[in-house]
C-alpha positions in Angstrom: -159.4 66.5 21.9 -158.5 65.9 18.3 -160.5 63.9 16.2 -158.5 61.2 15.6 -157.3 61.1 19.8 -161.7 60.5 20.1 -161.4 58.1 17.6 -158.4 56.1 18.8 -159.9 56.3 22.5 -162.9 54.9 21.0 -161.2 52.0 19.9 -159.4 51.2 22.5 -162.6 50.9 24.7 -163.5 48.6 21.5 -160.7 46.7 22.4 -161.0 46.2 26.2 -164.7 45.5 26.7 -165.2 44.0 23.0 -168.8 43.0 23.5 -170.2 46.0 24.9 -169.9 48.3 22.2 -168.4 52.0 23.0 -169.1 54.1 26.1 -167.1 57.1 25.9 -167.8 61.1 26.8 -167.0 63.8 24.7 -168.1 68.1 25.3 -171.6 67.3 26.7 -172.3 63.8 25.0 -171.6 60.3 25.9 -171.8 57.5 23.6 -174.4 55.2 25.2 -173.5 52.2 22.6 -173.1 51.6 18.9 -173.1 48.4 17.0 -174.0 47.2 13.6 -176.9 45.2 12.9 -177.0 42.3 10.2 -180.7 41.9 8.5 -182.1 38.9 9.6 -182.1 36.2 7.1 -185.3 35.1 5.7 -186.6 31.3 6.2 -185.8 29.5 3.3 -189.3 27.9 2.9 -190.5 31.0 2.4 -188.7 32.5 -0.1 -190.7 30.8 -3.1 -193.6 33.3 -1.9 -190.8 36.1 -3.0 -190.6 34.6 -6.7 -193.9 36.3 -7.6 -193.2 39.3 -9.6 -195.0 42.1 -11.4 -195.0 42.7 -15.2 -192.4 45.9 -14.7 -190.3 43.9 -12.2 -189.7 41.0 -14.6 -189.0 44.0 -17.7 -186.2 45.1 -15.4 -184.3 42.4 -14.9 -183.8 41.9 -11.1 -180.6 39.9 -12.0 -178.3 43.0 -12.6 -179.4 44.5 -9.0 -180.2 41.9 -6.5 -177.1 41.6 -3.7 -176.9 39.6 -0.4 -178.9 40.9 2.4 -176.6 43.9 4.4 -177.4 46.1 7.4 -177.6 49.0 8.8 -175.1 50.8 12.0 -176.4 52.5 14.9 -175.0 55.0 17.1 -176.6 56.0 20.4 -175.4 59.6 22.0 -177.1 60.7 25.6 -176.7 64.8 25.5 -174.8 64.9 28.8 -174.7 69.5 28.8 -177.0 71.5 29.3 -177.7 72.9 26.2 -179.9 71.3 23.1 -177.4 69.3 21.0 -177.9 69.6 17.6 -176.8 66.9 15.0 -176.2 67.9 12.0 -174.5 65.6 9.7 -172.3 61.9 9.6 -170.0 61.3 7.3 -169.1 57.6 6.4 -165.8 56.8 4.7 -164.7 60.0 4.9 -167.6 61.8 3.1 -170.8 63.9 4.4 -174.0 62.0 3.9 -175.8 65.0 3.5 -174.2 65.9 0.6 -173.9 62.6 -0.9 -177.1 61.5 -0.3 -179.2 64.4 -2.8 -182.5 64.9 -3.6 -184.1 65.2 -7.2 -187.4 67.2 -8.2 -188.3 64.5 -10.3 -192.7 63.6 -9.2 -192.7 60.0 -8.9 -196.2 60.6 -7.0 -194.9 58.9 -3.8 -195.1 61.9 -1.3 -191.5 62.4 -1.4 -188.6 63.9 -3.8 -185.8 60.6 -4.8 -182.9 60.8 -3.4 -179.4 59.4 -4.2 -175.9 59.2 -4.2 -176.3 59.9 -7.8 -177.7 63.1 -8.2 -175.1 64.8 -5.3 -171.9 66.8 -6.5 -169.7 63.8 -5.3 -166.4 63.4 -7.5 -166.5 59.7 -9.5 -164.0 58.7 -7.0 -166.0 59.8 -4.3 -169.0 57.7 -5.4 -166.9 54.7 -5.9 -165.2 55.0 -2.5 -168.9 55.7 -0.8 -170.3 52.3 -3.0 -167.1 50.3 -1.9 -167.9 51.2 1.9 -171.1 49.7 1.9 -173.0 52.3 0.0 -175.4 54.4 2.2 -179.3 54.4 1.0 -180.5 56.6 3.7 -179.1 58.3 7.4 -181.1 60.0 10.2 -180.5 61.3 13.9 -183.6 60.3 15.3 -184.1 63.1 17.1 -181.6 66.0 15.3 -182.2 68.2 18.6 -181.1 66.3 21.2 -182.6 67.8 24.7 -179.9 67.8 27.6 -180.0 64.3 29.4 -182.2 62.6 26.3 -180.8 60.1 23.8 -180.4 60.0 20.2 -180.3 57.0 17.4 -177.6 57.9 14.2 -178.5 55.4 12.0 -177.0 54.8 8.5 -178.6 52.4 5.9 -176.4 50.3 3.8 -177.0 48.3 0.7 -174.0 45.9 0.9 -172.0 44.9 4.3 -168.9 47.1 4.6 -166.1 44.6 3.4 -163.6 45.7 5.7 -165.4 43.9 9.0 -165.7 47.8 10.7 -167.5 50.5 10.1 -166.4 54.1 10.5 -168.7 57.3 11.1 -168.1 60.9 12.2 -170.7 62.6 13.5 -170.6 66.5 13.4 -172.6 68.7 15.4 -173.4 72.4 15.9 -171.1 73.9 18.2 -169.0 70.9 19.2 -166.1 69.3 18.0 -166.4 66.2 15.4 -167.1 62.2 16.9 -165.5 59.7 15.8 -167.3 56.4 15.9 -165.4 52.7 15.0 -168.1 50.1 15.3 -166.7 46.2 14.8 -169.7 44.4 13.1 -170.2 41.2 14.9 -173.5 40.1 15.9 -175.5 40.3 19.1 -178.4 40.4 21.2 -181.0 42.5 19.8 -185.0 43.6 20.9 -188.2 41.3 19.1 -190.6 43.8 20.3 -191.0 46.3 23.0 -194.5 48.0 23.5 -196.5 50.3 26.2 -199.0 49.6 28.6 -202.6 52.3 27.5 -201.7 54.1 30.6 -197.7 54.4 29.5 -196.4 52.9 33.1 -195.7 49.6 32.2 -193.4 48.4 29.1 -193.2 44.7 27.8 -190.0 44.0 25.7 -188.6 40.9 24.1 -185.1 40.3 23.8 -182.6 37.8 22.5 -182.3 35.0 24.8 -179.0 33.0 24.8 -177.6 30.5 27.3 -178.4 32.8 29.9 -181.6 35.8 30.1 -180.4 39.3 30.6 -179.5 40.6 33.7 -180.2 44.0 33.6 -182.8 46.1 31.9 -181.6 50.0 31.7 -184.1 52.6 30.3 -182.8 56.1 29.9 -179.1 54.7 30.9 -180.9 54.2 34.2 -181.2 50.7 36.1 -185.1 49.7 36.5 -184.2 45.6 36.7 -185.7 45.4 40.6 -189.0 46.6 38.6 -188.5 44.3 36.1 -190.0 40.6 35.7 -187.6 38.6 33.7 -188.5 35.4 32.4 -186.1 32.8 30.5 -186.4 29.5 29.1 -183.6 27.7 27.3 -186.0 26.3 24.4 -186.9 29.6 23.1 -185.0 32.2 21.1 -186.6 35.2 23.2 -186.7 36.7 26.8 -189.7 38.3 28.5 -189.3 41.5 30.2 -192.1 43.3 32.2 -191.2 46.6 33.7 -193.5 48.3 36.1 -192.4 52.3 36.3 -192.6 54.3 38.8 -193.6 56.8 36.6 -196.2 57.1 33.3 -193.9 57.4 30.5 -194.2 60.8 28.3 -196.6 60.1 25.0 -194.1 60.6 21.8 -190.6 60.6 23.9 -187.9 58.7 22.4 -186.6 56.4 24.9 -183.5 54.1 25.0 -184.2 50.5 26.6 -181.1 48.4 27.2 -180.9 44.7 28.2 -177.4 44.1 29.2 -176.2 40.0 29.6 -173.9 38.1 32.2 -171.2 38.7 29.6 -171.5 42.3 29.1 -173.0 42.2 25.8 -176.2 44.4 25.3 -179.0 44.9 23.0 -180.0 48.5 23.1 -182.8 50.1 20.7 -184.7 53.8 20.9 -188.4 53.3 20.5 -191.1 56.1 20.6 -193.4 56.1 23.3 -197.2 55.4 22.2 -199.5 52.9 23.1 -203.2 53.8 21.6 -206.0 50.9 20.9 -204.5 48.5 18.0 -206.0 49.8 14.7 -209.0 47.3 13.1 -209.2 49.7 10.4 -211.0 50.0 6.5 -209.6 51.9 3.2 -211.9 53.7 1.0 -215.4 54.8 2.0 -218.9 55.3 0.6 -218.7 57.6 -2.7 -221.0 60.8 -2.2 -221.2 64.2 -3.1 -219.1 67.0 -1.3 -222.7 68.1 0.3 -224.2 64.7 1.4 -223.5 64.5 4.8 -226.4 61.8 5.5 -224.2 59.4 3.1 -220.9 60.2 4.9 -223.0 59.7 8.3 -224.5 56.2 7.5 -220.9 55.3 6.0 -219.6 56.1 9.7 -222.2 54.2 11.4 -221.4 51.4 8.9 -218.1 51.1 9.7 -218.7 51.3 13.3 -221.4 48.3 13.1 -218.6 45.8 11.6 -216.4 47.1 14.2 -213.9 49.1 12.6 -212.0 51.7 15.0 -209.9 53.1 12.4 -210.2 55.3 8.9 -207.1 54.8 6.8 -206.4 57.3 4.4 -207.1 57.2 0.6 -210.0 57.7 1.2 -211.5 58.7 -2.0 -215.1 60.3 -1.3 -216.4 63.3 -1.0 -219.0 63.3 0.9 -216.6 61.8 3.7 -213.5 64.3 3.4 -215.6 67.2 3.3 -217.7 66.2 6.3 -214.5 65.3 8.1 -213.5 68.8 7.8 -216.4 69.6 9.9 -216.2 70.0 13.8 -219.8 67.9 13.5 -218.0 65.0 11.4 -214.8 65.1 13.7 -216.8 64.4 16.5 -219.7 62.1 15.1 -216.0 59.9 14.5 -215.1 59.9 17.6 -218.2 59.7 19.1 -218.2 55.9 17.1 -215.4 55.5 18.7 -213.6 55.5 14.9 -209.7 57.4 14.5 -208.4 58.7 11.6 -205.0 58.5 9.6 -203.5 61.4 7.9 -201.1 61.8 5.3 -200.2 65.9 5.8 -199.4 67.4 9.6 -203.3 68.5 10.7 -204.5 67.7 7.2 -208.1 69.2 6.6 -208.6 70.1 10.3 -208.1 67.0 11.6 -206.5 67.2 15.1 -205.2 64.2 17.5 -204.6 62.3 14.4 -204.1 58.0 15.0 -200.9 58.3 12.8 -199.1 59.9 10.3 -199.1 57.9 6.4 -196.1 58.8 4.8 -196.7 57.1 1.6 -198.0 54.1 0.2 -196.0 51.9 -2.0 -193.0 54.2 -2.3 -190.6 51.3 -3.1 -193.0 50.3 -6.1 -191.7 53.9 -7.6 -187.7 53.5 -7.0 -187.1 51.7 -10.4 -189.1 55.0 -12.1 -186.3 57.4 -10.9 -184.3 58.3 -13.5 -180.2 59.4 -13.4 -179.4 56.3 -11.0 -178.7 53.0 -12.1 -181.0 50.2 -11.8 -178.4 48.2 -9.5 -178.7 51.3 -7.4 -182.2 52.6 -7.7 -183.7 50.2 -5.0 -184.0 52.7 -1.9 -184.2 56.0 -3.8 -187.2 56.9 -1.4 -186.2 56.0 1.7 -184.3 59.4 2.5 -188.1 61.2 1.6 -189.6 59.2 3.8 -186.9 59.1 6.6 -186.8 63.3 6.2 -190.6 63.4 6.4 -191.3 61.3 9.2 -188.6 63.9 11.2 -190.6 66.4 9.7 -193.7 65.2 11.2 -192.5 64.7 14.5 -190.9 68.0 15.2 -194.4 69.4 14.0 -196.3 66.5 16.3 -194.0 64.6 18.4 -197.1 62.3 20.0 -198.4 60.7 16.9 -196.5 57.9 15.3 -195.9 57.6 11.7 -196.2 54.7 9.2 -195.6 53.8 5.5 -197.1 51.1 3.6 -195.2 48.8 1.6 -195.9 45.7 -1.1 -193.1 43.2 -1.3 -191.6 45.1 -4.9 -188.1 44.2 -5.2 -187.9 42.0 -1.9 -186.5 41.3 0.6 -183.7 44.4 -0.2 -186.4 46.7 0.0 -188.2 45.3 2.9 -185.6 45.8 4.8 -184.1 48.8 3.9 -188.0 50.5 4.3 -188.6 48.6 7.5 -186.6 50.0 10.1 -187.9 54.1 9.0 -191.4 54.2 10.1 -192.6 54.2 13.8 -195.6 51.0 12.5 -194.8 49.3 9.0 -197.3 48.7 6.9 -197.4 45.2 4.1 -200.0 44.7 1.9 -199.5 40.8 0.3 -202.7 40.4 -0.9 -203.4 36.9 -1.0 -206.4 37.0 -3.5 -204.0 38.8 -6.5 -201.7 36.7 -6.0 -204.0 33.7 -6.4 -205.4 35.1 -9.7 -202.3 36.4 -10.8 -201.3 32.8 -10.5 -203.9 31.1 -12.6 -203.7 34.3 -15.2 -199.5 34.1 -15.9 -198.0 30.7 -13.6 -200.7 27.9 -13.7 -198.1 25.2 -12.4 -197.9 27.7 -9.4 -201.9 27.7 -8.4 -201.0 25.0 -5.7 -198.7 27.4 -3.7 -201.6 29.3 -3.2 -204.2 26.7 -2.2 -204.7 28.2 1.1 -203.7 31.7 2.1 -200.6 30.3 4.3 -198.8 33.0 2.2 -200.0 35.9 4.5 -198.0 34.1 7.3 -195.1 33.7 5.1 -195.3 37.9 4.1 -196.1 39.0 7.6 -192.6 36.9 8.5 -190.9 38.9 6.8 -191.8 42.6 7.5 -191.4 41.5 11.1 -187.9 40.9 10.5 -187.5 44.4 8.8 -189.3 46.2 11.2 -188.4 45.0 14.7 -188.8 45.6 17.4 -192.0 48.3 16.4 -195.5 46.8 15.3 -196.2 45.5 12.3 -199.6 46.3 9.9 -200.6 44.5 8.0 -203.8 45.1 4.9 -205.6 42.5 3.6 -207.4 41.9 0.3 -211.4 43.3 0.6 -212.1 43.6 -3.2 -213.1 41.7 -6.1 -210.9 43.0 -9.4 -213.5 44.1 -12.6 -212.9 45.0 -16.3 -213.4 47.9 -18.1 -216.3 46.5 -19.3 -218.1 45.5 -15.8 -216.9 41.4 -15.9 -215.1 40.1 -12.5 -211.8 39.4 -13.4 -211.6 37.7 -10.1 -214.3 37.1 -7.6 -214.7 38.8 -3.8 -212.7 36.8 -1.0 -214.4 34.6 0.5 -215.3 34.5 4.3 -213.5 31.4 4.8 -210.4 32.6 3.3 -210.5 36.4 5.2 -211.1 34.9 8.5 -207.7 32.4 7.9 -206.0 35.2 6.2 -206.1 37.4 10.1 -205.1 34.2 11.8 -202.1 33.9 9.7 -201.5 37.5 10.0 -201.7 37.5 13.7 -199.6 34.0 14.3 -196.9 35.9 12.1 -196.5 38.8 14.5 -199.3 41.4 13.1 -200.1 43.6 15.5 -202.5 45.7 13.7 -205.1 45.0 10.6 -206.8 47.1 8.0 -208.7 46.1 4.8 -208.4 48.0 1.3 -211.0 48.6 0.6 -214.8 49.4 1.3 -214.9 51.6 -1.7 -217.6 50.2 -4.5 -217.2 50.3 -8.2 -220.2 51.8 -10.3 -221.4 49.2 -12.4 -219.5 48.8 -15.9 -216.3 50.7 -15.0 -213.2 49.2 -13.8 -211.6 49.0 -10.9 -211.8 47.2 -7.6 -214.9 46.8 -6.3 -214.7 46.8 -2.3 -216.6 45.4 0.0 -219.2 47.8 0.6 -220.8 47.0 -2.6 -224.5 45.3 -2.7 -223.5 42.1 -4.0 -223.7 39.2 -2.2 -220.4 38.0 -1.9 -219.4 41.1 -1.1 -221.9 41.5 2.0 -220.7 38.1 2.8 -217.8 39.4 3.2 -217.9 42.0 5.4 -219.8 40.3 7.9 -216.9 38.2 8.2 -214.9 41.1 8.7 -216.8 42.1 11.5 -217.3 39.3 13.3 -213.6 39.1 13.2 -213.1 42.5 14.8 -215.0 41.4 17.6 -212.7 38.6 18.2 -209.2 40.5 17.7 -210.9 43.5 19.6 -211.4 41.2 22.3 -207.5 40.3 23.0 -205.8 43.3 20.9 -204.7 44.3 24.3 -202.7 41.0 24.7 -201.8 40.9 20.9 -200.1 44.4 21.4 -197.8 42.9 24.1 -197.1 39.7 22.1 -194.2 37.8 20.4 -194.4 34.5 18.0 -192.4 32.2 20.3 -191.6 28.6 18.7 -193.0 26.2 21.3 -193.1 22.3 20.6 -196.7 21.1 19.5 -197.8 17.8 18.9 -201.2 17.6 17.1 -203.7 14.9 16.4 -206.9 14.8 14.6 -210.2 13.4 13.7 -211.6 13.8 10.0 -214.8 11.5 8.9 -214.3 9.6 12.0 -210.6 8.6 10.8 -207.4 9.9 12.7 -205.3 12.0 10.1 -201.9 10.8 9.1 -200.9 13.9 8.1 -203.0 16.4 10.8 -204.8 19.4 9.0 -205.0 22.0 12.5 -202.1 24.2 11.7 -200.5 26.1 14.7 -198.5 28.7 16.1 -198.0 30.4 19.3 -197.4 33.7 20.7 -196.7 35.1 24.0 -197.7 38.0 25.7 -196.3 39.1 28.8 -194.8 36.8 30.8 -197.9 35.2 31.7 -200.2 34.5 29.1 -200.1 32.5 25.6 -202.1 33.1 22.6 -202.0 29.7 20.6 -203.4 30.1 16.8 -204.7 27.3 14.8 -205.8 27.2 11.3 -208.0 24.2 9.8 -205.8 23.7 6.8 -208.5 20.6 5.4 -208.7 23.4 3.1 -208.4 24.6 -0.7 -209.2 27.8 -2.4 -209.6 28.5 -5.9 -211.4 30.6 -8.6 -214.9 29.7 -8.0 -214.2 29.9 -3.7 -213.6 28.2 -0.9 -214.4 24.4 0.0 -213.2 22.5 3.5 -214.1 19.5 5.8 -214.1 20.5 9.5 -211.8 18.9 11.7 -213.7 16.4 14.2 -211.6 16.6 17.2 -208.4 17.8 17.7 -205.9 16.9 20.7 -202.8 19.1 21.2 -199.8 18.8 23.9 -198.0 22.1 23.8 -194.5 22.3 25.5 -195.2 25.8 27.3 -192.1 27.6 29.5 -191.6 26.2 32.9 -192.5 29.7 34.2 -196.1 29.6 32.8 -197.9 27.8 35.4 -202.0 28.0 33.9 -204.8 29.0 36.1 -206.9 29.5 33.1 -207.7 27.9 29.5 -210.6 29.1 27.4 -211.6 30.1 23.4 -212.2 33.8 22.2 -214.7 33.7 19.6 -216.9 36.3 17.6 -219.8 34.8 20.3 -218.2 35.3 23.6 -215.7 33.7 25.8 -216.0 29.5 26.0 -214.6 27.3 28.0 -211.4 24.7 26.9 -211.1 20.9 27.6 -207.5 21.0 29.4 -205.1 20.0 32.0 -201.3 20.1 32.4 -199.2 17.2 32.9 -195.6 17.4 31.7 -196.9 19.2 28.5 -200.1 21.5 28.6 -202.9 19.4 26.8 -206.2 20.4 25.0 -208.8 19.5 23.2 -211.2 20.6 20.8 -214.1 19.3 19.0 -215.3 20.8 15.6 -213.0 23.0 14.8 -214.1 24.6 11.8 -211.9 27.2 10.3 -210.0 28.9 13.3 -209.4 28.8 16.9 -207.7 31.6 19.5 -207.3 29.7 22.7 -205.7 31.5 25.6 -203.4 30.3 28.2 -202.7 32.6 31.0 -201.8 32.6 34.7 -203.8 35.2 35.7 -207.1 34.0 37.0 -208.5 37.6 36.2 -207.5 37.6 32.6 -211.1 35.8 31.4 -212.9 37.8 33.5 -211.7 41.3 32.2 -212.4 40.4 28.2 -215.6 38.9 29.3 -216.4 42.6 30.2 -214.5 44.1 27.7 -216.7 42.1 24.6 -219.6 42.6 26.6 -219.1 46.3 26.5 -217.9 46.7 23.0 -219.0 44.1 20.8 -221.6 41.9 22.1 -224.9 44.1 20.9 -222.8 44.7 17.3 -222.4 41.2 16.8 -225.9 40.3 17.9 -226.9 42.0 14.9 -224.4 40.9 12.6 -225.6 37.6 12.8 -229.0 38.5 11.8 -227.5 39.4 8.5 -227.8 37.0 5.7 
């Protein structure tokens, strides 16, 4: 078949079954489903979190750059031969991305060559045809090799909307003839979240929920719905889908999961398969010589007291990188029950790896890249990290990769970074942004009060990254001077502890701290929280004691979604009902039978010299919960243990609490074995830790 007889079949399916995208089969592959997906828009109230810019953002000028929020178009081929189909290139408008889309040599010290439209041999006319498209930033086949009866993603990452409505890719393989794709960009269902069951045989998804729920849930093109549990409620924006397999899922596959609706629409998405222990993790270590084992030993040990189960890289000591080249260090870290990240494929011996860290920051570089315009530099990574992420899993296809990021030139780059990595990482450092405030924008010192902010920033990289988890690193460090003086102080407990609960209530599902690292006294730097002063121990017993209680539901956390449920709130200050009531809250689900609900004591304000708040008396909370979710159990999950609720359920479920003083993590579940499994679970892992935690001044 020509290609412009595949094309013009292709639209005609278009035209016929307009909402289902295009299903057509073509020498050994069959287009599953293509479609073109608008960035989600970012709440307004949160934008003025966004207005908080760097001293080389404002020298650049965002003005001359900044454009509407755009997209990106996905294609999805199943190999339907029996040979490996390889993908080689797309072309959009007319024109191969891999040769418009070139790499430079230029070192911009971000683990990846720049790459742009810019530095390929494209004519001038070529350029301005590609820019009027939609102009590309980045394109993958996610995998290249396709095995026979496996699916593929093309993706192709835009930086405007493509003006005409349509958009038009050819994608060429080895051996076969050209595919010509016409995708109508109109809006549809699309996936929250989707995530793995530890022993890979059950999936949880979240999907767009409309008038009606989906009625069909397809994995690998085939139909698991009579394994599914589907759950709908007209009040919420999202669908719950459990699917018990038949069979364990294989660790690092690429699998397509489908919901299709009563009105043939579909939201379709390839995720890779992992599901590993949610990361509680810690930046930096203790400094040491490359011989002192002892050092790198206690630092371990340290690590594994506050109940960190995860290294990061950056590590920055010697003592710990060379004893982590040791088979004795690899297995005193695993022994702790501690896994490591890696930036490099098997990176100083280290085998079985948590994940892959492709870079940190890269979008922080983009505007350093010279040859490219500075409307058109924003993205100049994203084709290094998209071609080393591929790189990484044809080398290790089990570990998932992710990439850090910190809010420079947002949202545009948020989103056009969010969707490569398998996790995505956000670092909005609440404390910097607080002294940055009093430092440059005093009138703006009352945005940052409280550290609502990290709710506000973990929004968004949800939006950018979904449906795949979300990490997100938190401030652990107090900022000196070259001279020794604290430009700014540590964070205190109060704030760190409201800082996860913010995280979490935004759709975290993972959590690191940068960093433990100390600073020698007199030299500058950031001084991390495994230093010897006070605040700084303070600190880090707060982090701990946190772990326990996110280690105790990270299970339930990893299957999650922030739903918006209707909650009335009223409470008790000084003995005096509050007008305005100060317990802030937000809800997820997980599963279809169990809801996490997050409060905050807001009675709260933070500044330079710390943290001052009154606790909230009593507090008594009617929450709207889905028809479906009928509670057999109510109870709090604190750094002590499991504790009972004061609740019953009427026409709304009602609670309530007495002295609530910074957070609460109540869960609602309908499974009257849920309590009884993460009473065992903290009993095993974090009961004796947090015994002597508490010990610690």
């Amino acid at each position: 078949m020509s290609r412009r007889l595949v094309g013009l079949a292709a639209l005609f399916l278009l035209a016929v079954v307009p909402n289902v995208g295009i299903s057509a089969t073509t020498a050994g592959w069959q287009v599953v489903d293509a479609y073109y997906r608008f960035d989600v828009p970012y709440p307004k109230e949160f934008t003025e979190y966004l207005k908080d810019m760097s001293p080389r953002e404002w020298a650049l000028d965002l003005r001359q750059w900044e454009k509407p929020l755009a997209g990106s178009t996905h294609v999805y081929l199943k190999n339907t031969g029996t040979e490996p189909l390889l993908i080689e290139d797309v072309e959009f408008a007319g024109i191969s991305l891999k040769r418009a889309i070139a790499f430079s040599d230029q070192d911009v010290k971000r683990e990846a060559d720049p790459a742009s439209i810019f530095f390929s041999d494209l004519s001038a006319a070529e350029r301005k045809k590609l820019i009027a498209a939609g102009d590309p930033i980045w394109w993958r086949a996610r995998p290249s090799r396709v095995p026979p009866g496996e699916v593929c993603e093309i993706t192709v990452r835009l930086r405007t909307n493509p003006p005409s409505g349509t958009v038009r890719l050819t994608v060429c393989t080895k051996g076969q003839k050209p595919l010509e794709v016409s995708i109508p960009m109109r809006h549809r269902p699309r996936f929250e979240y989707i995530s793995f069951s530890r022993d890979l045989k059950e999936m949880t998804a979240f999907c767009s929920a409309g008038s009606k729920p989906p009625q069909r849930i397809l994995l690998d093109g085939e139909d698991i719905t009579s394994n599914c549990t589907i759950r709908f409620d007209p009040d919420l924006k999202v669908s719950p889908v459990v699917a018990k397999l038949t069979t364990p899922l294989k660790r690092g596959k690429y699998c397509c999961v489908q919901a299709v609706y009563p009105d043939g629409s579909k939201a379709t998405e390839l995720v890779k398969v992992w599901s590993d222990e949610p990361a509680y993790g810690m930046w930096g270590a203790m400094p040491g010589d490359a011989s002192d084992k002892e050092t790198a030993k206690r630092y371990f040990a340290d690590l594994a007291a506050h109940n960190i189960n995860t290294q990061m890289e950056q590590i920055g000591s010697d003592c710990v990188i060379e004893f982590l080249k040791t088979q004795e260090g690899r297995e005193y870290l695993a022994s702790l029950g501690i896994r490591r990240t890696v930036n490099d494929y098997l990176k100083q011996g280290t085998t079985n790896p948590y994940l892959y860290f492709l870079a940190d920051e890269p979008e922080s570089a983009d505007f350093y890249v010279k040859g490219v315009p500075p409307e058109y530099k924003m993205g100049c990574l994203t084709q290094g990290m998209v071609n080393k992420a591929q790189s990484l899993h044809e080398k290790d296809p089990v570990t998932p990769c992710a990439v850090n990021i910190n809010y420079t030139f947002r949202p545009q780059s948020t989103y056009a970074y969010g969707e490569i990595p398998d996790i995505l990482m956000c670092d909005p450092y609440y404390q910097a942004r607080l002294s940055h405030a009093y430092d440059r924008s005093p009138r703006r010192v009352p945005l940052y009060a409280n550290a609502r902010c990290i709710y506000a920033l973990t929004y968004l990289p949800r939006l950018a990254c979904m449906p795949r988890p979300l990490h997100m690193v938190l401030y652990a460090v107090s900022a000196q001077s070259g001279k020794g003086e604290v430009k700014f102080r540590f964070p205190t407990p109060e704030e760190k502890r409201t800082e996860v609960y913010y995280a979490l209530a935004g759709g975290a599902k993972q959590l690191s701290f940068w960093w433990y690292t100390p600073t020698p006294p007199g030299k500058k730097g950031a001084n991390g929280c495994g230093a010897e002063q006070p605040a700084a121990k303070a600190l880090w017993k707060q982090i701990g004691l946190l772990g326990a209680e996110f280690g105790t539901v990270s299970e339930l956390v990893a299957a999650s979604c922030p739903v918006d449920l209707k909650t009335t709130v009223e409470t008790v200050v000084g003995g005096c009902k509050e007008l305005e009531p100060s317990l802030w809250t937000k809800t997820l689900l997980s599963g279809t039978d169990t809801l996490l609900l997050i409060c905050v004591n807001e009675n709260l304000v933070c500044d330079r010299l710390g943290t001052v708040y009154a606790p909230i008396e009593r507090a008594d909370l009617k929450v709207d919960i889905p028809d479906w979710l009928l509670p057999k159990d109510v109870f709090e999950v604190t750094y002590k243990g499991i504790a009972n609720v004061n609740w019953n359920k009427q026409k709304a479920l009602n609670i309530s609490l007495e002295d609530t003083d910074l957070t609460r993590l109540i869960v609602v579940t309908a499974d009257p074995q849920l309590r009884s499994k993460l009473v065992a679970r903290y009993n095993e892992k974090y009961a004796e830790k947090v015994a002597k935690l508490a010990e610690l001044e």
